[in-house]
C-alpha positions in Angstrom: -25.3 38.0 8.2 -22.0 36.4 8.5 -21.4 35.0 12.2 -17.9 37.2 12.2 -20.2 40.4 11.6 -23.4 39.2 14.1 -20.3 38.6 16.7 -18.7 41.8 15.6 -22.1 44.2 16.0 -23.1 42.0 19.3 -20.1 42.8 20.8 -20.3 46.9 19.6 -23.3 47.2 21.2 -22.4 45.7 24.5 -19.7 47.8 24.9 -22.0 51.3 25.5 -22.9 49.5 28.4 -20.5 47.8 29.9 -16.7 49.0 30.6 -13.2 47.5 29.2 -12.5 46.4 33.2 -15.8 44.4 33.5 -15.6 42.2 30.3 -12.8 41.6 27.8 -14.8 40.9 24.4 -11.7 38.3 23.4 -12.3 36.1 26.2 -16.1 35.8 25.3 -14.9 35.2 21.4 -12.8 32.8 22.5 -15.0 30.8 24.6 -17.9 31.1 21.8 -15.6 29.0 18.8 -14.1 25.6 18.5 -10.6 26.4 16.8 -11.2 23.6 13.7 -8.1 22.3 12.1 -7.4 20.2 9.2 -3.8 18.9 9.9 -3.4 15.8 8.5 -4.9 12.7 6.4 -5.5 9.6 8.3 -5.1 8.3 11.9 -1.9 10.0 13.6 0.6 8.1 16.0 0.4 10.0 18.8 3.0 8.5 21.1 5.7 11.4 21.5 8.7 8.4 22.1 7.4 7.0 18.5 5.5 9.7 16.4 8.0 10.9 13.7 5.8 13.1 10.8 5.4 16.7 11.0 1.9 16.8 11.7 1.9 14.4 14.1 4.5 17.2 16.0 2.1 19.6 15.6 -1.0 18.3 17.2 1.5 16.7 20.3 2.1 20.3 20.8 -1.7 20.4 22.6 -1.1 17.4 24.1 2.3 17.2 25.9 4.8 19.5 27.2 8.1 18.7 28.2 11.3 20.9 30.2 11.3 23.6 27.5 8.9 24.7 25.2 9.2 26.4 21.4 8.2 30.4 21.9 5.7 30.8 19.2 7.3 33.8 17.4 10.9 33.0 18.1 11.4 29.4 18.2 13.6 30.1 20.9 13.7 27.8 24.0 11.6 29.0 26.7 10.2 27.3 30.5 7.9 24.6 29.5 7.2 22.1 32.9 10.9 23.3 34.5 10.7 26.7 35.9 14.4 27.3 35.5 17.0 25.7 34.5 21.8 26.6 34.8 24.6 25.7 33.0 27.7 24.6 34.9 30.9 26.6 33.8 32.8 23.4 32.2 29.0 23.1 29.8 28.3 19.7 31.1 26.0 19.8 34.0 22.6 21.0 33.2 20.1 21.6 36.4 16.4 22.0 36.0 14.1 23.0 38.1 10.6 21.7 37.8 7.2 24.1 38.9 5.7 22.6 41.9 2.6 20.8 41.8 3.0 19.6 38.2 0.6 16.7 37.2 -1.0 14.9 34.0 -4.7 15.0 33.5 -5.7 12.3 36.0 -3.6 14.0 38.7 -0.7 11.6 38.4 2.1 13.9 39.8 5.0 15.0 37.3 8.3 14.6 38.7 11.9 14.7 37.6 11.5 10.8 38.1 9.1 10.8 35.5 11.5 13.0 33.2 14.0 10.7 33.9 11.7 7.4 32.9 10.2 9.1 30.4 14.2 9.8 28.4 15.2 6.2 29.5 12.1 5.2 27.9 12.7 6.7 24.8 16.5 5.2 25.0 15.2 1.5 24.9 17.8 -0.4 22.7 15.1 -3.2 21.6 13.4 0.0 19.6 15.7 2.6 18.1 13.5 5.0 18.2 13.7 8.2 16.0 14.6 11.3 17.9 16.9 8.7 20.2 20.4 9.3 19.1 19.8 13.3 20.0 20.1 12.2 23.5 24.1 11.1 22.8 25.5 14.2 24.2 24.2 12.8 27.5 26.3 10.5 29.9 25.9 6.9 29.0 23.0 7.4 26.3 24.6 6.4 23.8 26.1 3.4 25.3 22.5 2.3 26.7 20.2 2.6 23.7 23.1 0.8 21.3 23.2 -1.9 24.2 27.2 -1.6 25.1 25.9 -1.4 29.1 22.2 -2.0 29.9 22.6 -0.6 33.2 20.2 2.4 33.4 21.8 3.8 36.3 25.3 4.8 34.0 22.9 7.2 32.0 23.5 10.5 32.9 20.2 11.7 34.0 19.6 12.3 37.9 15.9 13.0 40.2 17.5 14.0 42.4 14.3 15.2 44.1 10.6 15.6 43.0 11.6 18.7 41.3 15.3 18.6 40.4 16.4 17.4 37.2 20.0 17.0 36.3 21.9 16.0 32.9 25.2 15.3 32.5 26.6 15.4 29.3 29.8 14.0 27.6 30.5 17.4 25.8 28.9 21.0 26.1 26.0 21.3 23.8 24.8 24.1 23.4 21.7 23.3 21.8 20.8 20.9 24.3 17.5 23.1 25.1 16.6 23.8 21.4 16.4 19.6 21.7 14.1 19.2 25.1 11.5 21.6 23.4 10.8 18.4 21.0 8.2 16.2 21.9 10.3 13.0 22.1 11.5 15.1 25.2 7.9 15.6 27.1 6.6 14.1 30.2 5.1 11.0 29.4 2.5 9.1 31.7 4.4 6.2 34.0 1.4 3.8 33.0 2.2 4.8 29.1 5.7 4.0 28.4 6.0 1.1 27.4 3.1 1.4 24.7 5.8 2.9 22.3 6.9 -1.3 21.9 3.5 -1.4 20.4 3.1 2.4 18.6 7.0 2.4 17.2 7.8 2.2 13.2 3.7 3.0 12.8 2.8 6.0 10.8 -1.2 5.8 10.4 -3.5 3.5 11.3 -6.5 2.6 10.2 -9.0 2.5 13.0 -8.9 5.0 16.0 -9.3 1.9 18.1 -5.5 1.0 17.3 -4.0 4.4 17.5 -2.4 6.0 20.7 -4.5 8.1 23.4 -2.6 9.9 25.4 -2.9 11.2 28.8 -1.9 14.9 28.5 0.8 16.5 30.7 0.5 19.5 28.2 -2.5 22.7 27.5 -4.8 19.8 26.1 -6.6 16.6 26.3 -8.4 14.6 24.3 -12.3 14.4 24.6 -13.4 12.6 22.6 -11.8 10.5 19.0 -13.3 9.4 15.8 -11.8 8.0 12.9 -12.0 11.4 11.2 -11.5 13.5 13.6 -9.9 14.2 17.4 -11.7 16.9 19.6 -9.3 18.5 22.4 -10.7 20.7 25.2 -8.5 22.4 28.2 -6.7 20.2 30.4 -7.7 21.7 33.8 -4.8 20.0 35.6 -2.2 22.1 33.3 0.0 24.8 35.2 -0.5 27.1 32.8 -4.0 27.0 32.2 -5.2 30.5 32.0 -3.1 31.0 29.3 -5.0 29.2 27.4 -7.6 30.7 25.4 -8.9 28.2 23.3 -11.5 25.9 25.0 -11.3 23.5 22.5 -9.4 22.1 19.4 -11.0 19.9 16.5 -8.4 18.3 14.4 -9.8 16.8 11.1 -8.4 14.2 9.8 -9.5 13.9 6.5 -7.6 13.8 3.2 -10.0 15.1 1.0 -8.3 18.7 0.1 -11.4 19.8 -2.0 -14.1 19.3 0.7 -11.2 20.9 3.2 -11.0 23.6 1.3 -14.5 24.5 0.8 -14.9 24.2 4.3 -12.3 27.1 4.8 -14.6 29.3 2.7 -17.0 28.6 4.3 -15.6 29.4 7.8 -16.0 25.7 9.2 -12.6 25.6 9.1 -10.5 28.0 10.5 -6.6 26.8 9.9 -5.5 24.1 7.1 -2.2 22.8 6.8 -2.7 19.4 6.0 -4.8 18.7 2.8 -5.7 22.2 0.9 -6.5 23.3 -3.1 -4.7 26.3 -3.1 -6.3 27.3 -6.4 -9.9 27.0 -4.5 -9.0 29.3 -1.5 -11.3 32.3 -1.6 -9.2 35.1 0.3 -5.9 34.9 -1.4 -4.3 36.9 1.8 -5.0 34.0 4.0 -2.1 32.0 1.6 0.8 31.8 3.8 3.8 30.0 1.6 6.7 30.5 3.6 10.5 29.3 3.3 10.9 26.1 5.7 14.3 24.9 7.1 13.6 22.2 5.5 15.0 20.0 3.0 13.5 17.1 0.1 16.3 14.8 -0.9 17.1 11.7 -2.1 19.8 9.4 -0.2 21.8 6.2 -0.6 22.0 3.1 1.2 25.6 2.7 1.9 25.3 -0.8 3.4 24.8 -2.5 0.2 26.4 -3.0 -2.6 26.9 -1.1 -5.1 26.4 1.5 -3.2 28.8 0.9 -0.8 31.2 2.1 -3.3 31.4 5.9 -4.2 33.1 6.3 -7.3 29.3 4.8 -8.3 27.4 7.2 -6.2 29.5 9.8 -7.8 28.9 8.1 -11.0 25.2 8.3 -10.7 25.2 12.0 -8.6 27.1 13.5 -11.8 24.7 11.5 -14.4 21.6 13.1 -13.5 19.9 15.7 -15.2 19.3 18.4 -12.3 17.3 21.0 -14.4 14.3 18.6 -15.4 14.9 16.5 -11.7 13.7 20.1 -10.2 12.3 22.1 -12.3 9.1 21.3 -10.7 10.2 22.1 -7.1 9.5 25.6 -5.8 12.7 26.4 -4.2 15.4 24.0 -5.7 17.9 23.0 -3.7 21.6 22.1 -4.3 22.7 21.2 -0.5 21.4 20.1 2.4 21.1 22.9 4.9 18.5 25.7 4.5 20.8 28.8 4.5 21.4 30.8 7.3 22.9 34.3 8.0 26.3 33.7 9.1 26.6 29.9 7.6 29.5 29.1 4.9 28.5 28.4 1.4 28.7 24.4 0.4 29.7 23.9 -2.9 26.6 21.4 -3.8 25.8 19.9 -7.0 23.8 20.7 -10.0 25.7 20.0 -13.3 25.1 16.8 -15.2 28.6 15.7 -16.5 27.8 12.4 -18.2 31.5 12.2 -19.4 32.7 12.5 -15.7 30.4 9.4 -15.2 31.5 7.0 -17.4 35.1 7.8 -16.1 34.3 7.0 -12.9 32.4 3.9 -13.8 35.9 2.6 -15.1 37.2 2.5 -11.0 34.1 0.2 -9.8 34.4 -3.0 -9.9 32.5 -5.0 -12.7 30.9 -7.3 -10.3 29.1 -3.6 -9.0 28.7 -2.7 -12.2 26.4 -5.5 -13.3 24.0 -5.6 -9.9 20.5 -3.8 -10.6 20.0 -0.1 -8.9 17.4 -0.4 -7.0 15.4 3.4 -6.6 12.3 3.0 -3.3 10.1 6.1 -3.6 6.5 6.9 -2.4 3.8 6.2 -4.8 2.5 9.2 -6.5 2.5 10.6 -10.3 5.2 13.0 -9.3 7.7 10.5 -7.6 6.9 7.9 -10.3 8.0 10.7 -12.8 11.0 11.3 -10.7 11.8 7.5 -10.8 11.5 7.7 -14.8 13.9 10.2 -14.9 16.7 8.6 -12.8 15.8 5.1 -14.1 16.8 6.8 -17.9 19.8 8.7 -16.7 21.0 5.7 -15.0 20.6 3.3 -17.8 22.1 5.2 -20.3 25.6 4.0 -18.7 24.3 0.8 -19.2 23.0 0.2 -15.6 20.7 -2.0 -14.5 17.9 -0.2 -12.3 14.8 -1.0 -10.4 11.9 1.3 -9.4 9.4 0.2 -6.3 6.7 2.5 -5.2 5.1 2.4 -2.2 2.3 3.8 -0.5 3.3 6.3 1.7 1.9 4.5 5.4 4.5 2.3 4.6 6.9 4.3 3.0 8.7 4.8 6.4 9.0 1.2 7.3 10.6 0.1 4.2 13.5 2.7 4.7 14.4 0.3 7.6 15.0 -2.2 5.6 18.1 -3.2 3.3 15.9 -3.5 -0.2 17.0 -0.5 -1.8 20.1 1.5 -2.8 18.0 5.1 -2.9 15.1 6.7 -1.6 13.6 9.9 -0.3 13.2 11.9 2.6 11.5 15.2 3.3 12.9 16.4 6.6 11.8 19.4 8.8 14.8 20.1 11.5 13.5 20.1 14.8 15.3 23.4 15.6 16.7 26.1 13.3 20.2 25.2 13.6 22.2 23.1 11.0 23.1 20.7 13.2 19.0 19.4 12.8 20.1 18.6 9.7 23.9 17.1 9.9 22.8 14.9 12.9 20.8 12.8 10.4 24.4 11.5 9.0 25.8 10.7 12.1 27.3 7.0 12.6 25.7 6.5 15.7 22.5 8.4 15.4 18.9 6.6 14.8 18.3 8.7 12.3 21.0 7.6 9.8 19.0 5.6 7.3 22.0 6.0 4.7 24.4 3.9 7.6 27.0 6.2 6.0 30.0 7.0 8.2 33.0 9.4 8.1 35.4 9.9 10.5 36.4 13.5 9.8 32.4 14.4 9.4 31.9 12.9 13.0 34.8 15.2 14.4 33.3 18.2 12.8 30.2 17.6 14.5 31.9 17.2 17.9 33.7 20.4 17.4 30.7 22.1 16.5 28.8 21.0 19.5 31.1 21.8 22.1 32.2 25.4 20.2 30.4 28.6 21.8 31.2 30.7 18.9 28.4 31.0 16.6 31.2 31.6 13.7 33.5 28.9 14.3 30.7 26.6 15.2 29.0 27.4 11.8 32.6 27.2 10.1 32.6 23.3 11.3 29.4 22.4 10.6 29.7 23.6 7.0 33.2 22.0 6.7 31.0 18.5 8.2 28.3 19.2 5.3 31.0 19.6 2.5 32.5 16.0 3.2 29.0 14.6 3.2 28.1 16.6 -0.2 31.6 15.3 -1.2 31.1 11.6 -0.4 27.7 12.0 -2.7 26.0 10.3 0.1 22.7 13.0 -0.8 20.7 14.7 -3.4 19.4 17.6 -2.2 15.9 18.5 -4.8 14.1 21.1 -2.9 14.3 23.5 0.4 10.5 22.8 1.1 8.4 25.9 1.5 5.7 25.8 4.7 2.2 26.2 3.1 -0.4 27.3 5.5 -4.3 28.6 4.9 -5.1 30.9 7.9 -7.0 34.1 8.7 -4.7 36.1 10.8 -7.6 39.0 10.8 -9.1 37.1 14.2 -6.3 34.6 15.1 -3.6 35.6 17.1 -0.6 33.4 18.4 -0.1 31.9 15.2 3.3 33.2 13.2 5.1 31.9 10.2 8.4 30.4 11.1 11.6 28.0 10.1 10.0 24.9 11.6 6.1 25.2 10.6 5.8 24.3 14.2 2.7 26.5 16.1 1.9 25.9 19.8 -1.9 25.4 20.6 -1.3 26.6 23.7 -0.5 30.1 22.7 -3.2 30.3 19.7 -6.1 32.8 20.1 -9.4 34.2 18.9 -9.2 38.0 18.8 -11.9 40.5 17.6 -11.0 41.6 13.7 -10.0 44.8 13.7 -13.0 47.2 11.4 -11.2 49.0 8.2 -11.4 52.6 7.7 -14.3 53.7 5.8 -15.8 50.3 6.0 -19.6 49.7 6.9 -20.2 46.6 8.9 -24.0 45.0 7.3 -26.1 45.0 10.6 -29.3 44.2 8.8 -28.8 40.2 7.5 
């Protein structure tokens, strides 16, 4: 028999004995399985100050904890390390208040001190560290991590004892708790901050020796690491640590989505969101495709010429042919944001007007003209399709264009660099607001790989943040995204869908939502409920 059913009729028979006060047959299910997940390919960077992929936010959901955490249903901000936390009446002083007795794994206490190194850290100007500029609302952080003071003291973040944490911000932000959920926002270990010099720009590596090992301040440690695999068991030293039901966590890191998926089937495998065969899964109900706020697009370099110039990136937005550029995306996208109940409609783009084009061409300078297009996308069959495409549409106004492909461990590095004029990115907002997605355009935020600027987009943005009113505040935010769809500074291809391969029958905790983000911490084995007028096979 199935180890499901033996559990199952185990379990039924013990219960003639024993009452519903004296045993609860969860907890002993719970404490029988290892939860087993296949969540990404290769070696993660598990440095919250430097990890930047999505799975990598998932498993550092086990492993850290910072102010606030995500609720697993809502996404809403609840207490994570801070008990409490108030909002002065002006918006710009927020007070948290840490639980007492807060330490990492080794017992090393957790203090607003340590909140406080732990933001400076991820701050450091030498870096520019991803998740950085969505500390700009605060006092001085800007200022600091671009190097205008180096003074840490002007930073507007204050111990002011062992378990009061205060912010003070340049502008209300509403959102400012959305943000500390994040795990650039955790409590990192004193004796681990400055291995982010070492960890930052790295995506995968290829030896466990070289990755990151954290000390946990969240539900989780690490016990033990492999170079397929990382095995998490309870951290005892976590405040919260009867609420957490799974004793341990295996994370496999292998890429081979056949052999992942066959271990599904099989039950070895109990949740895969990282490499899966969709057409192999067994139990089509466990198939959870979801809508994502998230967004695949391509984006210019601005820096460079000719890109610099946008009568050309409107020349080569308006050349492309958008039904064959998406007709192999899922949910095809024409602008940036995911929509939301309540947010404007951006008049994006999906027309090719080759016409339009060549009139525009006629405003750009020749010496633009004649320099080669120069297209940086991962290196798959798909993107090198995608390339083809552009490349064609692009040449046909007589352009000169260049395609490089490049593995995807060092896909992210070569966007730091000034050696192309358009690449892609495939982004997953951090919270389910537009503003996850807007930020990334930003003059001054780390995020801004397309170094565009606009002054009219940047005051947008700071009337949004500071704006109460859900309405207004989505009325300048969409006003922000029309000047950037405007400026043809993106290309939005696809709102990415969330594909997931779980059995909610005997998981609990686990929901679908915006993000794709599900806490560890509030994951559970439960007993499957029996169908009506089902027999359960006792006999083998």
């Amino acid at each position: 028999m199935s180890k499901k059913y033996f559990l199952l009729f185990v379990l039924c028979c013990c219960s003639a004995f024993m009452s519903a006060e004296e045993t609860d047959p969860n907890e002993n299910l719970a404490q029988q399985q290892d939860f087993v997940v296949s969540v990404t390919s290769g070696i993660p960077n598990l440095h919250p100050h430097a990890a930047y992929n999505a799975n990598e936010a998932q498993m550092l959901t086990g492993l850290y904890e910072g102010l606030c955490v995500y609720d697993p249903y809502t996404l809403q901000p609840v207490a994570g390390l801070a008990k409490s936390w108030k909002i002065s009446s002006d918006g710009l002083l927020w007070t948290f208040t840490l639980r007492d007795a807060l330490t990492f794994e080794d017992g090393t206490p957790i203090t607003a001190q340590v909140f406080r190194d732990s933001f400076i850290n991820l701050l450091n100007p030498a870096l520019d560290l991803p998740y950085s500029s969505l500390l700009d609302c605060v006092k001085g952080a800007k200022e600091y991590r671009s190097g205008k003071i180096t003074d840490s003291a002007q930073i507007g973040l204050y111990a002011e004892s062992d378990t009061s944490f205060k912010i003070s911000l340049v502008y209300p932000a509403e959102h400012l708790a959305n943000i500390l959920c994040h795990h650039a926002f955790s409590a990192v270990h004193p004796s681990q901050l400055e291995a982010v010099v070492q960890m930052a720009g790295k995506s995968v590596f290829q030896k466990i020796e070289d990755a990151f090992i954290p000390i946990a301040s969240g539900p989780f440690k690490i016990e033990s690491s492999s170079d397929d695999r990382i095995r998490l068991i309870k951290n005892e030293a976590y405040w919260d640590i009867q609420s957490v039901k799974l004793e341990s966590i295996t994370l496999l890191l292998d890429p081979n989505a056949d052999e992942m998926t066959e271990a599904f089937n099989r039950g070895s495998v109990h949740w895969l969101c990282g490499s899966v065969n969709l057409t192999k899964v067994a139990a089509a109900h466990t198939i959870h495709v979801t809508p994502m706020f998230a967004t695949e697009y391509l984006y210019f370099n601005t820096n460079t010429a000719p890109c610099s110039s946008q009568a050309l990136r409107e020349a080569l937005v308006h050349a492309i042919p958008y039904d064959t550029l998406r007709k192999n995306y899922l949910l095809p996208a024409k602008t940036l944001v995911f929509p939301l109940i309540g947010y404007p409609s951006v008049t994006g783009v999906d027309t090719q007007d080759t016409a339009k084009s060549e009139t525009l061409l006629k405003k750009v300078e020749q010496v633009d003209t004649e320099k080669p297009i120069k297209i940086l996308l991962p290196q798959t069959d798909f993107y090198a399709e995608q390339a083809d495409l552009l490349k064609k549409a692009w040449e046909s106004l007589n352009l000169s264009v260049e395609v490089t492909l490049v593995p995807f461990e060092d896909y992210y590095a070569r966007q730091k660099t000034d050696e192309y004029h358009i690449a892609l990115v495939s982004w997953i907002a951090d919270f389910a607001d537009p503003l996850a997605f807007l930020e990334l355009f930003r003059s001054d935020s780390s995020l801004n790989s397309s170094n565009w600027t606009h002054q009219d987009y940047e005051n947008f943005i700071k009337k949004a943040s500071a704006e109460q009113n859900r309405k207004k505040r989505f009325e300048y935010l969409a006003k922000a995204e029309q000047i950037l769809m405007d400026s043809s500074v993106v290309i939005p291809l696809s709102h990415i869908p969330a594909i997931n391969v779980i059995d909610l029958s005997d998981i609990q905790g686990w929901y679908t939502n915006a993000v794709n983000i599900h806490p560890f911490k509030f994951i559970r084995f439960v007993q499957p409920e029996i169908l009506p007028n089902i027999a359960v096979n006792t006999t083998g």
